[in-house]
Every structure is written in structure tokens, then in C-alpha cells.
ZAMISE-542436 format. One record per residue (C-alpha): residue number from 1; residue in one letter; x, y, z. Coordinates in steps of 0.1 Angstrom, whole numbers. Each point is the difference from the previous one (the first is absolute). Layout:
ZAMISE-542436
[pt NUM, 'a', [X, Y, Z]],
...
***
This chain:
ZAMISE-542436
[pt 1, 'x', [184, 295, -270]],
[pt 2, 'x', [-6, -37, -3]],
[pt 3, 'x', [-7, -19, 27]],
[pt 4, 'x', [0, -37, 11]],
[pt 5, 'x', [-33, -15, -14]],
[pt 6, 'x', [-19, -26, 24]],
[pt 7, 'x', [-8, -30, -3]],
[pt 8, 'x', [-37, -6, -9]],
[pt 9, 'x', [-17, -16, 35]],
[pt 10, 'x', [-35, -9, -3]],
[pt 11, 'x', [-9, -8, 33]],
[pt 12, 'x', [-20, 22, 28]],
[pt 13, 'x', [22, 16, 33]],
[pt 14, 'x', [-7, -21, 31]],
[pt 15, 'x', [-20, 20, 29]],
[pt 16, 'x', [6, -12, 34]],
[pt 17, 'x', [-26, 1, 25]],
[pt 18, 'x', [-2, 37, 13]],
[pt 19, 'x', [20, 16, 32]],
[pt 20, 'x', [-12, 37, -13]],
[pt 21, 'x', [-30, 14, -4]],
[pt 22, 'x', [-4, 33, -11]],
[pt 23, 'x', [37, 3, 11]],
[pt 24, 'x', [-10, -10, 35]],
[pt 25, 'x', [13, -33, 16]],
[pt 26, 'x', [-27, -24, 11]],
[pt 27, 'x', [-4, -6, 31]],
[pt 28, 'x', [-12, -35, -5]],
[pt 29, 'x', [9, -16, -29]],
[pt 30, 'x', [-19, -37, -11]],
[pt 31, 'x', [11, 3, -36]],
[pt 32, 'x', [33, -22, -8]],
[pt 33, 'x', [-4, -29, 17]],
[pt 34, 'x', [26, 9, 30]],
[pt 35, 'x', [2, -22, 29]],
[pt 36, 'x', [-25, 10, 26]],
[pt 37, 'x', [28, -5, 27]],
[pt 38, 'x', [31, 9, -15]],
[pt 39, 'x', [33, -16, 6]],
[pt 40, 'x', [11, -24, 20]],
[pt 41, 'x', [19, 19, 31]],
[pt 42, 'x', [23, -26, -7]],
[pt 43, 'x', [8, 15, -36]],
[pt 44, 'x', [-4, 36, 15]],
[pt 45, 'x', [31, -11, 21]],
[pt 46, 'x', [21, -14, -24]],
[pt 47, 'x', [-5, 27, -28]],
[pt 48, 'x', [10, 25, 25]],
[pt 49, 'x', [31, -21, 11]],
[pt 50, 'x', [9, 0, -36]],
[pt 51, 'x', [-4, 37, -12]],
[pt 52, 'x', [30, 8, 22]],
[pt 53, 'x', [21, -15, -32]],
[pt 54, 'x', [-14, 22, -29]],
[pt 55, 'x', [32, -2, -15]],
[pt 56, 'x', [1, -32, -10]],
[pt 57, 'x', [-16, -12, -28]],
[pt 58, 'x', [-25, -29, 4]],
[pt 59, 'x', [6, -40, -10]],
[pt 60, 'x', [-6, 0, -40]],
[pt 61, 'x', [-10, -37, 6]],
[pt 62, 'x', [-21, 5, 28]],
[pt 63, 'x', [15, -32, 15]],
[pt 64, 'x', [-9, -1, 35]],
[pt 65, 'x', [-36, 10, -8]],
[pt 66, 'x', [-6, -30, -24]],
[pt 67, 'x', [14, -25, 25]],
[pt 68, 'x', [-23, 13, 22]],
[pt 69, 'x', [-31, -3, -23]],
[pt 70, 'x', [16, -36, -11]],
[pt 71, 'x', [-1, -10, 34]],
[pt 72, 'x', [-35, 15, 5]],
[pt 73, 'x', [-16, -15, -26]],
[pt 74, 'x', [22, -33, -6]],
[pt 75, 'x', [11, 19, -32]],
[pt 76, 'x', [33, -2, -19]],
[pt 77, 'x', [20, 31, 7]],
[pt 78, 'x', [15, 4, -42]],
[pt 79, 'x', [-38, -4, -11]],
[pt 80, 'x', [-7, 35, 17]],
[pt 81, 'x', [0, 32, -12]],
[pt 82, 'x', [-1, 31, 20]],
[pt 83, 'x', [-14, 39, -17]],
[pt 84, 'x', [-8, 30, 11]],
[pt 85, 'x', [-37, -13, 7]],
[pt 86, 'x', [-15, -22, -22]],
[pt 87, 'x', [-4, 25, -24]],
[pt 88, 'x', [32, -3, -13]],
[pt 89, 'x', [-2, -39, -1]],
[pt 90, 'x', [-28, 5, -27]],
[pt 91, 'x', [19, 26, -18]],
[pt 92, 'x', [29, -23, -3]],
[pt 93, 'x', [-22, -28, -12]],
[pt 94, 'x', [-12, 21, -25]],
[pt 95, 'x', [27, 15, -14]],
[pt 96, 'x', [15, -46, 3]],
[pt 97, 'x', [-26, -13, -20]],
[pt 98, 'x', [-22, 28, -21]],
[pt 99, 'x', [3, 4, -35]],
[pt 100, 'x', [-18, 28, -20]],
[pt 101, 'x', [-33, -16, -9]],
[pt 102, 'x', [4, -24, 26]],
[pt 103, 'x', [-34, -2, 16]],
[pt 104, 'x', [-7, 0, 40]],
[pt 105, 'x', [-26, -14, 17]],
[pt 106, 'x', [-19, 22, 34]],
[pt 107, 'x', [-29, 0, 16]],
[pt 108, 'x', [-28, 20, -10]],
[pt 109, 'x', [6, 16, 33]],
[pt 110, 'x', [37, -4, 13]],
[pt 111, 'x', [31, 17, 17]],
[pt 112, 'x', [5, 31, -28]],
[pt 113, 'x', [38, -1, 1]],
[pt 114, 'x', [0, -40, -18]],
[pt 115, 'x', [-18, 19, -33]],
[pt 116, 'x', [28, 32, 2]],
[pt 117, 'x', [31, -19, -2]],
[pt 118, 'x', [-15, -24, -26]],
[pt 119, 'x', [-10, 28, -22]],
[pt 120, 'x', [33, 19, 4]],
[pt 121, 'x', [19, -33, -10]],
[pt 122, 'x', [-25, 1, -29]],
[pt 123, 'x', [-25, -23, 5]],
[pt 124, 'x', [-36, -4, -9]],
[pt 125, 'x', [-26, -2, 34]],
[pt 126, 'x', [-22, -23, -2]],
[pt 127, 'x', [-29, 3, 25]],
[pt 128, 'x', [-16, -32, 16]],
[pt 129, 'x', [-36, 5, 11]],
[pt 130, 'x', [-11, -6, 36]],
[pt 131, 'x', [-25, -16, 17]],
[pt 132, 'x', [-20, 20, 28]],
[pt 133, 'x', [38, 16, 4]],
[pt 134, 'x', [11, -38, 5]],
[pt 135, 'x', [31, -9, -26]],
[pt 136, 'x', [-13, -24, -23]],
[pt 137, 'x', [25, -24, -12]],
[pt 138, 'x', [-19, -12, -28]],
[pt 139, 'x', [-8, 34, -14]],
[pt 140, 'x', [43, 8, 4]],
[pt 141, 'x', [1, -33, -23]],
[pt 142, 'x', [-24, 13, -24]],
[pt 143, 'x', [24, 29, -8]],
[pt 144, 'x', [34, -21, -6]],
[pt 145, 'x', [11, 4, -39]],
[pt 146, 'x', [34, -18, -16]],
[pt 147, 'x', [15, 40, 16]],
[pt 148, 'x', [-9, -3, 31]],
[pt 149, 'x', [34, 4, 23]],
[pt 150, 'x', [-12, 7, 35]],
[pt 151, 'x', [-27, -7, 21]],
[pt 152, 'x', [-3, 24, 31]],
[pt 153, 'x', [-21, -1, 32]],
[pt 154, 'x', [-3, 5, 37]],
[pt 155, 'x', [-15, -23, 25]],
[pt 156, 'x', [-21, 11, 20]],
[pt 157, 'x', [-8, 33, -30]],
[pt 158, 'x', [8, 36, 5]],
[pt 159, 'x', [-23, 19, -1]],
[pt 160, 'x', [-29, -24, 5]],
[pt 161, 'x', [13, -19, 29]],
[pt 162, 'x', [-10, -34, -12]],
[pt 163, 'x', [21, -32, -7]],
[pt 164, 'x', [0, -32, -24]],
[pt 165, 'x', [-1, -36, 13]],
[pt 166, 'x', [30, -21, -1]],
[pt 167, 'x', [-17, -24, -19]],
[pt 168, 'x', [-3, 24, -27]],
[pt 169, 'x', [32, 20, 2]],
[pt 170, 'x', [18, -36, -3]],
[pt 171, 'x', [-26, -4, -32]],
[pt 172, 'x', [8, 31, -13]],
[pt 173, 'x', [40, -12, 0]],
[pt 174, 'x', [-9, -33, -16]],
[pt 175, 'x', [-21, 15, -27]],
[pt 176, 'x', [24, 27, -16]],
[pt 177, 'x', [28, -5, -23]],
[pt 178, 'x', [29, -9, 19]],
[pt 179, 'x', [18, 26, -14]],
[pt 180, 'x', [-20, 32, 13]],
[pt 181, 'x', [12, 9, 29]],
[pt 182, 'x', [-27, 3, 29]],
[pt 183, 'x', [9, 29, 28]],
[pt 184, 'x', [-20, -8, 30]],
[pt 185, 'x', [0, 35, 25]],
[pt 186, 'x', [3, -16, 42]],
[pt 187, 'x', [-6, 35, 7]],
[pt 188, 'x', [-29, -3, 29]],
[pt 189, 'x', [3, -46, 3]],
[pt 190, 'x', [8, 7, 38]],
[pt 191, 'x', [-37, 16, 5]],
[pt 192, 'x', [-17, -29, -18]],
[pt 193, 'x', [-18, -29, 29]],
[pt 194, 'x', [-17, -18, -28]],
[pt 195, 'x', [-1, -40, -7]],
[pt 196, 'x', [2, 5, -40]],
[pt 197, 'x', [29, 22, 4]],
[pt 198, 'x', [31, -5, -7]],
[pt 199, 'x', [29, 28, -3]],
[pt 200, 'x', [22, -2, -34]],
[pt 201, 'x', [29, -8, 16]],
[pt 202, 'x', [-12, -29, 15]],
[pt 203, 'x', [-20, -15, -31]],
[pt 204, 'x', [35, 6, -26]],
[pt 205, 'x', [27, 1, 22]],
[pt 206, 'x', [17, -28, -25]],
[pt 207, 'x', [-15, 13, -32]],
[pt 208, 'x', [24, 11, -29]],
[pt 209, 'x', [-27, 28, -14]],
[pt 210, 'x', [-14, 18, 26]],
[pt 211, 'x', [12, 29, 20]],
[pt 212, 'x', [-14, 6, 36]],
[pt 213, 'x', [2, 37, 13]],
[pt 214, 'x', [2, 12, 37]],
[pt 215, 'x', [0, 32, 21]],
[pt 216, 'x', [15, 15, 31]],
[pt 217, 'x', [-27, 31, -5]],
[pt 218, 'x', [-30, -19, 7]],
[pt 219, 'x', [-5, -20, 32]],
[pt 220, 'x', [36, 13, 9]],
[pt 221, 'x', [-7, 32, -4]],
[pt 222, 'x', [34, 14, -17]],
[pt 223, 'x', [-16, 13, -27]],
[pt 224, 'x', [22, 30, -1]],
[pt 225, 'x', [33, -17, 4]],
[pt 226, 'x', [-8, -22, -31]],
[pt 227, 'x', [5, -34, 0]],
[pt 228, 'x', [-13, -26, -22]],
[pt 229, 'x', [7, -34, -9]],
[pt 230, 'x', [-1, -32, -26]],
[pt 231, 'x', [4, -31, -3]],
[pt 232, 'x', [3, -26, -32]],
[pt 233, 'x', [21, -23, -17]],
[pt 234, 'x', [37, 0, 0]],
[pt 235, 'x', [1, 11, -35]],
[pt 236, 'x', [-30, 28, 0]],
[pt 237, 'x', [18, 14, 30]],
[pt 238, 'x', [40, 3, -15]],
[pt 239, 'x', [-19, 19, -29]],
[pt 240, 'x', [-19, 22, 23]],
[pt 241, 'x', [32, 7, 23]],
[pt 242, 'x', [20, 9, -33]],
[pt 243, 'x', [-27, 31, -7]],
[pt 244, 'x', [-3, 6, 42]],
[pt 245, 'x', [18, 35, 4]],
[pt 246, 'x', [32, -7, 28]],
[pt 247, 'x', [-11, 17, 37]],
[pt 248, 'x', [-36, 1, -12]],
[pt 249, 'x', [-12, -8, 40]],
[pt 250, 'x', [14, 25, 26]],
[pt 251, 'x', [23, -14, 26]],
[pt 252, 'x', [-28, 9, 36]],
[pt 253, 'x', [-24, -12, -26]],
[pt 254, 'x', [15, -33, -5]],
[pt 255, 'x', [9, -7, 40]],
[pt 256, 'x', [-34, 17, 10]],
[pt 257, 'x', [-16, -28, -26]],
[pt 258, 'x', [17, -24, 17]],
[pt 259, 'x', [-12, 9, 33]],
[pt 260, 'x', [-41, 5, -8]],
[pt 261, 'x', [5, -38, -10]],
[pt 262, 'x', [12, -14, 33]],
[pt 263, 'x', [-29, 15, 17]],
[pt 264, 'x', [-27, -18, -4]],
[pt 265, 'x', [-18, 5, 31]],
[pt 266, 'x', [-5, 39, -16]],
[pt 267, 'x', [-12, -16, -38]],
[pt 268, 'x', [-29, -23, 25]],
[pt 269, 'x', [-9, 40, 12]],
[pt 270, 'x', [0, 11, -32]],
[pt 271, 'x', [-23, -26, -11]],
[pt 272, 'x', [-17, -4, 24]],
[pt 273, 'x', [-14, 37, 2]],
[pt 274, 'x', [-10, 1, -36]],
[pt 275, 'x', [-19, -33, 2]],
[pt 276, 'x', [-17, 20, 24]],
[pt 277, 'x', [-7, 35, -17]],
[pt 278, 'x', [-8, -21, -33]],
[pt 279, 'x', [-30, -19, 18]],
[pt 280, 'x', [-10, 32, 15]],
[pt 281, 'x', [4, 24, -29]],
[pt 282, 'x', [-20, -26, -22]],
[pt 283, 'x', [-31, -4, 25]],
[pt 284, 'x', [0, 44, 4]],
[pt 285, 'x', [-1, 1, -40]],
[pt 286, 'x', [-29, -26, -2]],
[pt 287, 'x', [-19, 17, 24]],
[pt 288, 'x', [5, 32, -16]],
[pt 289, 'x', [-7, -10, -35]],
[pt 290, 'x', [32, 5, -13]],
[pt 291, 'x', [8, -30, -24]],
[pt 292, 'x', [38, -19, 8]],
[pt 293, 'x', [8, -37, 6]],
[pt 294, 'x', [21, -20, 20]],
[pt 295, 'x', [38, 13, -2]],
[pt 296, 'x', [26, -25, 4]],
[pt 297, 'x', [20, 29, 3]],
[pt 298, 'x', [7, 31, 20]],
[pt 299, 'x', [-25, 20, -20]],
[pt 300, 'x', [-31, 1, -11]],
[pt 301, 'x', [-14, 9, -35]],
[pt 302, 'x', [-35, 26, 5]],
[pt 303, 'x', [-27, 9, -24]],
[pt 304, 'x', [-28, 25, 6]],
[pt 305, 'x', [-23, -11, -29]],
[pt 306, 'x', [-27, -14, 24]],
[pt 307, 'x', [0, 39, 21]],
[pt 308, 'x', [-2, 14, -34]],
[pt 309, 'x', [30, 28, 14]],
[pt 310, 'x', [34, 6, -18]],
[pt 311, 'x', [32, -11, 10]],
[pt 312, 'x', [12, 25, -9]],
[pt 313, 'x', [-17, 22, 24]],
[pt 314, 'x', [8, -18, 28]],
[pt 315, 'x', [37, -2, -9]],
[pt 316, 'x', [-4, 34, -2]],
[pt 317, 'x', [-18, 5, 35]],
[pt 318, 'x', [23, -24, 17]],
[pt 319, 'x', [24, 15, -13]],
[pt 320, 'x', [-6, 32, 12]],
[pt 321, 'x', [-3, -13, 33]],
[pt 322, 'x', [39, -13, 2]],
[pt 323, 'x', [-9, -37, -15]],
[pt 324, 'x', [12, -16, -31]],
[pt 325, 'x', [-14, -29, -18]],
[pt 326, 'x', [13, -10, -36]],
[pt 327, 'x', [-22, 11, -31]],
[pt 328, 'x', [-6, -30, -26]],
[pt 329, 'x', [-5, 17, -30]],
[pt 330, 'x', [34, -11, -12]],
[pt 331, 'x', [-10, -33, 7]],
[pt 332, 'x', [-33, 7, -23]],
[pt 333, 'x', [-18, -15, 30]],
[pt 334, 'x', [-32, 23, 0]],
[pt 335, 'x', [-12, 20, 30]],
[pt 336, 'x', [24, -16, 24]],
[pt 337, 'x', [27, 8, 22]],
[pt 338, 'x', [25, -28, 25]],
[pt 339, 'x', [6, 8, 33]],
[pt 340, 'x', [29, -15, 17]],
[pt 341, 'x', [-5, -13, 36]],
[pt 342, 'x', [23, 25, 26]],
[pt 343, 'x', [1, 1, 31]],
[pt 344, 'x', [-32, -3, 28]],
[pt 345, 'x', [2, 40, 2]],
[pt 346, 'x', [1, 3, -36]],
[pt 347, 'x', [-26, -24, -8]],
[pt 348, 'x', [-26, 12, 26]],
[pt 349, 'x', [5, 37, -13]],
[pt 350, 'x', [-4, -11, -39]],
[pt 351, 'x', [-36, -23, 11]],
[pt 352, 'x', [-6, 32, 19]],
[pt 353, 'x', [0, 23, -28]],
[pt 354, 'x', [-13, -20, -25]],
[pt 355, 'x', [-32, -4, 20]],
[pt 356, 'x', [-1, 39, 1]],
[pt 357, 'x', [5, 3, -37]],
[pt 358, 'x', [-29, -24, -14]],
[pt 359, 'x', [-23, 12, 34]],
[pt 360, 'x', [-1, -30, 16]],
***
């Protein structure tokens, strides 16, 4: 019997940071970049209020929601696009603009899922070395050709946890064609306190060829209810709504969106408590010789070269003992693993073990 043949798809599965290990849930898990604190109980509250009306199906627009992030962020409400996380906002930008052959610009080290969807739409990756695991705007220059289509990033970088000047991600703008398109990932912006920082949104709020990506699953933490969102021109964002499945955001997570972002006085926590861990975390790993840098982020990037141990061994023995960290051999980042920053508990318990582990 024949069957259906597929379509040929050269690009890799994504793995999520692990729950399981050896079919066991962690007890503490540090490896997806969660919120340390959760929701807001504002959100809680709302979502709840919500699920009594399962039957109905959600908003396709999303309406509501985007008036509230226009009048958030001074924004206009038909330039924004809601997804099912932000995900799906770089899948329907590469399935807008991607021809086969098409090339795409990432980081030498960058958020996996901007390399799938371009390669499934059929492009060509094209890697852009990094600096000290710093984005290097003139090296992501170096690699533009007459097929160069997109131009993908996140500021601050997953995994490495650093960030580009806004004097440079304005240069990097100025300097490419003005027809490649330049996606600019918000992800993390809320954690960054620096003066040379600027978020996307902020820096090309009025520019015809960028889009600027945001999440509810970061600082929000509604990472399971999925809820991502864009913002570009007029024109980039008709085109984008036109390949947007209808109903793509559940109804409770629309209103419990809506919700997280009148609290703020629960994002200040939030922030507030990873500042914190971040300084903390980074003086424990100088002290015990583990090699990181300054995360602008909640997470930090580790590397064991200096102990001369594995990390794979202490995944492994962390792991064994209820905590998971994220490996970063798909990120071809040597010897290294990220830890997100959890909760006090959670973080005392991981600095804990880790001591025990290298016999400190």
C-alpha cells in the first residue's frame, strides 16, 4: 500500500528545557527560563474567573489584549499581533517573507527555534560569530549577501545572557539593506538596568522593516498559557495577520494577559528578586571558579573549564538529586550548562549542591 510521502524537512526537533529526568519530575527545575515568582495573583484571579466559560471560544483578534498593550506601551493597537507565544510570531514571519534559498542571518549562539522555522520555510542559516558570547554587529554585517532576507536576534541573548548597545542595534538597522527585514526578540528587556540599553520596541517603534517580539512567559510567568506578541508596520502586520491561525490565543489566556499587565507592583518583585539572585549567583560562581558573566537576564550561562570537571556530570548529579539545569550542547556552547534563577529555596538548594558536587 502507498502511502502519503512527506515533505523533505531539513531542520533539527526543538528540545525544551527538561521537566523529566529519568522519568522522574524535578523537584527544582532552573532550566527554561521560568519566572522565579510566577504569576501575578492578579492573573491567577482572572484566569480562574474565566475558565468557568470553556465553551466559548476566545477573541480571534485578541482585541481587548492589544488595547491594553497599546495603552501600556503608547503603541498602536492594529500594529499588534498576538500568537500562541512568540513562537508562532517567528513561524508566521517565516513562512511571510522566506523564499527557498533565501538566506537568514543568527547568532553564532541564539534562541534555536529562529534557525528551525527558517530552515523549514527553506532557507539557508547563516551564522554570525560572537564576541566573548557578546553579538557582534559588525561580524552579522560581514555575513549579508544580495539573499540575505532576515536578520534575527534577541536582546539581551539566549543562552548567553548578554545584550547589544543601542548605539549599535540602531547601527545595525542603518547599515543593512532596507529591504531585509531585522527581527529584534524583547524577550527578557524588562530585566535589563543598563545605560546603553535600549529594548527594540523602544528604538523601532516607527520603523517600516523591523519586527519587535514580546512574551507573557518570561517576567509574566504564563509560559504555559502561551501568549506572545509583535509589533511592526501597518503593512508587515496585515500580512502577518492574513497567515495568523483564527483563536490561536485561548480566551483565560487572553484576560489572564491582560491582568499580569496591570500589575505592576508584582513585575517590580519579579525584578527586583532576580536583580538580586543574579548579583549573588555571579559572586558564588567567581568564588568557586566556575566561569559566567554578568546576566542581564534571569539566567546565567556556566562553564566548568577552569575546575577541569564535566558538565555533564554535574547535570547528571544535580540531576539526580531532584535539580535541573539546561545542557548546552545544542547550543555547541562547550562544557556549559544555564541555570535559571528560581526561587530563594530553590536557589539556596542548587548553590548547595553544587558546592557538594565539585567538594567545595
Amino acid at each position: 500500500m502507498k502511502l502519503p510521502k512527506f515533505k523533505k524537512i531539513k531542520a533539527e526537533r526543538y528540545i525544551a528545557g527538561p521537566s523529566l529526568f529519568k522519568k522522574k519530575a524535578a523537584e527544582i527545575k532552573l532550566s527554561a527560563n521560568e519566572s522565579a515568582l510566577g504569576p501575578s495573583p492578579r492573573a491567577v484571579r482572572e484566569y480562574n474567573r474565566v475558565s468557568k466559560s470553556f465553551k466559548r471560544y476566545p477573541d480571534p483578534d485578541g482585541i481587548f489584549l492589544r488595547e491594553a498593550l497599546a495603552k501600556k506601551f503608547k503603541l498602536d493597537p492594529s500594529r499588534i499581533i498576538l500568537g500562541s507565544g512568540s513562537d508562532q510570531i517567528f513561524e508566521i514571519i517565516c513562512r511571510a517573507f522566506i523564499n527557498k534559498n533565501d538566506e537568514v542571518i543568527v547568532p553564532q549562539y541564539s534562541f534555536i527555534i529562529y534557525r528551525i522555522y527558517s530552515k523549514i520555510s527553506g532557507a539557508k542559516i547563516v551564522y554570525s560569530k560572537e564576541k566573548n558570547f557578546k553579538i557582534s554587529v559588525d561580524n552579522i554585517l560581514s555575513c549579508v549577501t544580495k539573499k540575505t532576507k532576515i536578520v534575527f536576534l534577541a536582546n539581551p541573548n539566549n543562552p548567553t545572557g548578554t545584550y547589544i548597545g543601542k548605539k549599535d542595534l540602531i547601527r545595525l538597522r542603518k547599515k543593512l539593506r532596507s529591504n531585509i527585514l531585522l527581527v529584534v526578540d524583547d524577550a527578557y528587556w524588562e530585566y535589563v538596568n543598563k545605560k546603553d540599553y535600549s529594548s527594540g520596541l523602544k528604538l523601532f517603534f516607527n520603523s517600516k522593516n523591523v519586527v519587535i517580539t514580546r512574551t507573557f512567559s518570561k517576567i509574566y510567568g504564563l509560559a504555559g498559557l502561551r501568549v506572545g506578541w509583535g509589533y511592526s508596520s501597518r503593512r508587515i502586520i496585515k500580512v502577518l495577520n492574513q497567515l495568523k491561525p483564527p483563536f490561536n490565543v485561548s480566551r483565560p489566556a487572553l484576560f489572564a494577559a491582560s491582568a499580569a499587565l496591570s500589575d505592576k507592583t508584582w513585575l517590580k518583585k519579579e525584578i527586583n528578586h532576580v536583580n538580586k539572585w543574579s548579583k549573588n549567583m555571579f559572586e558564588v560562581f567567581t568564588k568557586l571558579k566556575i566561569a559566567t558573566n554578568k546576566s542581564s537576564t534571569n539566567f546565567l550561562l556556566i562553564n566548568f573549564n577552569k575546575l577541569n570537571m564535566s558538565s555533564k556530570k554535574i547535570f547528571e548529579a544535580l540531576a539526580k538529586s531532584g535539580i535541573l539545569l539546561r545542557k548546552m550542547d545544542i547550543y555547541k556552547i562547550k562544557n556549559s550548562l544555564r541555570v535559571t534563577i528560581g526561587q530563594s529555596n530553590e536557589n539556596i538548594k542548587f548553590i548547595s549542591k553544587l558546592k557538594k558536587i565539585i567538594h567545595v
